[in-house]
C-alpha positions in Angstrom: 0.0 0.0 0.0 1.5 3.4 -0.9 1.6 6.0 2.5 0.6 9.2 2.4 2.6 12.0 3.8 0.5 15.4 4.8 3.2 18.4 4.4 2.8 21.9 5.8 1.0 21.3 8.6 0.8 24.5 10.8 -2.0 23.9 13.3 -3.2 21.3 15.3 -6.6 21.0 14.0 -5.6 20.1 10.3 -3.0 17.4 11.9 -5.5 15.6 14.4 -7.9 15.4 10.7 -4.9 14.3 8.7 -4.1 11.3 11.4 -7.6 10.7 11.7 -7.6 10.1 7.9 -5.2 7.5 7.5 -2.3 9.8 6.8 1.2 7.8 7.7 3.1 11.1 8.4 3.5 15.3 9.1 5.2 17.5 7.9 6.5 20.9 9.4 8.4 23.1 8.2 10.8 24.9 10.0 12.0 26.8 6.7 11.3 30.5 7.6 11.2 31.5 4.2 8.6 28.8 3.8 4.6 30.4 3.5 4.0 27.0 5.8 6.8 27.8 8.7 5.9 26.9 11.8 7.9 27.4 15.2 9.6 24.6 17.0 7.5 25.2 20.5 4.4 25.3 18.4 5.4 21.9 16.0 6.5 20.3 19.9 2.9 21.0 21.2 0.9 19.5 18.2 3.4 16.8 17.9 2.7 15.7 21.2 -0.8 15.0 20.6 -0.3 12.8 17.5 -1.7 9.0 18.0 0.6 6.4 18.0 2.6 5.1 14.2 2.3 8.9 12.9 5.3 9.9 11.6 6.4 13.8 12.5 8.8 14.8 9.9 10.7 18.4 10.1 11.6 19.8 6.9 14.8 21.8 6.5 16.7 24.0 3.9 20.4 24.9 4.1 20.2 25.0 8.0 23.3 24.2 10.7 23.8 20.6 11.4 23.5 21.6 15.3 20.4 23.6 14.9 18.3 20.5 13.1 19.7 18.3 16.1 18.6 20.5 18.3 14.8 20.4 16.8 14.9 16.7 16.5 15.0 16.7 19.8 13.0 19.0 20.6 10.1 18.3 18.8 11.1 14.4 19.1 11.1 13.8 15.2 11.1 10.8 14.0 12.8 11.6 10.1 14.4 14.9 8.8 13.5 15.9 5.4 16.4 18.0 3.7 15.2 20.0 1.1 18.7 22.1 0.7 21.9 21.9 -0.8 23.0 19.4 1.5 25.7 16.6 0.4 25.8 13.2 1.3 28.6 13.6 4.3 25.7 16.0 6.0 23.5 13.9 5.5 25.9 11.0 6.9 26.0 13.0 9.9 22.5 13.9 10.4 22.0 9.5 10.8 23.7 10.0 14.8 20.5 11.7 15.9 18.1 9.1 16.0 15.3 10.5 13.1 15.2 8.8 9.6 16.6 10.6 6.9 15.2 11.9 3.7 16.7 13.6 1.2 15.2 15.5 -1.5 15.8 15.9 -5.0 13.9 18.1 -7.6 13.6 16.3 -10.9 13.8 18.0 -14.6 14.2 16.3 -17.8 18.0 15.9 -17.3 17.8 14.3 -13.8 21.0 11.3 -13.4 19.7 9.1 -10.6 23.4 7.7 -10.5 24.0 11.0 -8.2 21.7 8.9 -5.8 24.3 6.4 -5.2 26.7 8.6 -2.2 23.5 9.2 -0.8 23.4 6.5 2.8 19.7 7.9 3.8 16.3 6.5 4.7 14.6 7.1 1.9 14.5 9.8 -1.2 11.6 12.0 -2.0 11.8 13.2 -5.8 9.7 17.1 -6.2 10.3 19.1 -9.6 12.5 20.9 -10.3 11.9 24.8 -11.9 13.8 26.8 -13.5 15.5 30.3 -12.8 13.9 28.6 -9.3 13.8 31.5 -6.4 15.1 30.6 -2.4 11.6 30.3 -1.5 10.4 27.7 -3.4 12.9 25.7 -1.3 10.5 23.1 0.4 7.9 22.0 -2.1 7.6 23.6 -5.6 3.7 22.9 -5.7 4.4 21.8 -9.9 4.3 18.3 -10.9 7.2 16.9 -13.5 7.3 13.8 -15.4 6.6 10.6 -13.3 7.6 8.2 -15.8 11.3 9.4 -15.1 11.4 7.8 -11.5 10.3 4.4 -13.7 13.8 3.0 -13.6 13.7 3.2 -9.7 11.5 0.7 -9.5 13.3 -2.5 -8.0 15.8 -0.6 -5.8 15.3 -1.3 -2.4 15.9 1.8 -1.3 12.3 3.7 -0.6 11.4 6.8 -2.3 8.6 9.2 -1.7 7.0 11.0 -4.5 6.1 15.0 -4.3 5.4 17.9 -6.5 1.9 19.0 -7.6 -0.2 16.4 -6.4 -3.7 16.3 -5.9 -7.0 14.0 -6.2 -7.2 14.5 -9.6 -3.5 13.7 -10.9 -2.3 11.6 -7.8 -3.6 8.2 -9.2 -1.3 7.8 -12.6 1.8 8.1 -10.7 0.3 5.9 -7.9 -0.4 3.2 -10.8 2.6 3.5 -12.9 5.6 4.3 -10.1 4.3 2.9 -7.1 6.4 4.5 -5.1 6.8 3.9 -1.5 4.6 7.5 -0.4 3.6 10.7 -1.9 3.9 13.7 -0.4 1.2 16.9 -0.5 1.3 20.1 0.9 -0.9 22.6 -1.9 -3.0 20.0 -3.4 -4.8 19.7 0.2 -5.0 23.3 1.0 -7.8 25.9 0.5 -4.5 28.9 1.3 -1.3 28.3 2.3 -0.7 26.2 5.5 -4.7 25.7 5.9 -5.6 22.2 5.0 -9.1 21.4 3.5 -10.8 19.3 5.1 -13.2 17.5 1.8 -9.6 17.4 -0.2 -7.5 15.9 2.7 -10.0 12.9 2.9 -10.2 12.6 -1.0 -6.4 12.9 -1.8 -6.1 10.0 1.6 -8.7 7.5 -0.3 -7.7 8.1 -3.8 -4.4 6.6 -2.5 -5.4 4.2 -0.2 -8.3 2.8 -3.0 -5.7 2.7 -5.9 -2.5 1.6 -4.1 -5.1 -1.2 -2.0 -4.1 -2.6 1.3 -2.7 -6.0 -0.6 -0.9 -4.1 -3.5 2.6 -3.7 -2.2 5.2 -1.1 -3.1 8.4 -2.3 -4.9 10.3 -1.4 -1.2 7.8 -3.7 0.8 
């Protein structure tokens, strides 16, 4: 069954609805550049009402190794997303902190997923890449790219989330075709930024859970 990650969270009502859904895990942002920043102290508070097997995940751009340790324990994380220019010995590091570790990379037509090979994380989450791309669309570009890229990762044992653009109505081709091991939403869910709606949270969650089916398994199962 392919997971669903909620991403952006940035109150506590849209994560208690999000858990309550089905969703496998939350994301918050601690980017401040991010529309969908939230504080440390305010992520620790919601975090600590999350039912058991939900997954908090910070996301993180570019920031000190000794700051993201600091939140992880903090907030009591369980994974690190890294969404910057971080390289594979920062990400080595980042493994002595207890949280799983994801590492993002944003796809365009010229994407080599041999540059995946230094990478000793938890997992990979592929978003899209955009040109003459600003500092703040560090964290989630909200565009989709072309699924049928990630094909050839199909097999590797490594897991790999899926982001970028998704929504109820394009989420099931990429479900079918890459079955990846999650897929990740933030603006697809969201009547503004960092405000989930509640009709297109529980859409998005069934579309997934409905196509993938509890007895389909993901190629990292």
């Amino acid at each position: 069954m392919v997971r669903v990650k909620i991403c952006g969270i940035t109150n506590r009502e849209d994560a208690l609805k999000a858990a309550s859904l089905g969703a496998w895990a939350l994301g918050f942002n601690f980017y401040k550049k991010s529309p969908r920043f939230i504080a440390p102290a305010k992520a620790k508070k919601i975090i600590q009402e999350l039912p058991p097997f939900v997954t908090p995940v910070g996301i993180f751009v570019n920031q000190p190794l000794g700051a993201i340790r600091d939140i992880i324990s903090h907030c009591n994380l369980g994974a690190v997303q890294m969404h910057g220019d971080e390289d594979h010995h920062f990400c080595h590091r980042l493994r002595r902190y207890g949280a799983k570790v994801i590492k993002v990379f944003r796809v365009g037509a010229t994407f080599d997923p041999s540059v995946l090979k230094d990478y000793h994380v938890d997992a990979f989450l592929f978003d899209t890449l955009v040109k003459s791309e600003a500092d703040t669309t560090y964290g989630g570009s909200g565009k989709t790219f072309n699924w049928s890229l990630l094909k050839e990762m199909k097999g590797q044992h490594k897991p790999f989330i899926l982001s970028g653009g998704l929504n109820p109505q394009n989420v099931i081709e990429p479900v079918n075709q890459i079955k990846p091991y999650a897929v990740d939403v933030a603006s697809g869910v969201e009547s503004e930024p960092g405000k989930k709606d509640p009709r297109l949270l529980k859409e998005f969650i069934e579309i997934v859970s409905y196509v993938s089916g509890p007895n389909v398994k993901s190629h990292v199962d």
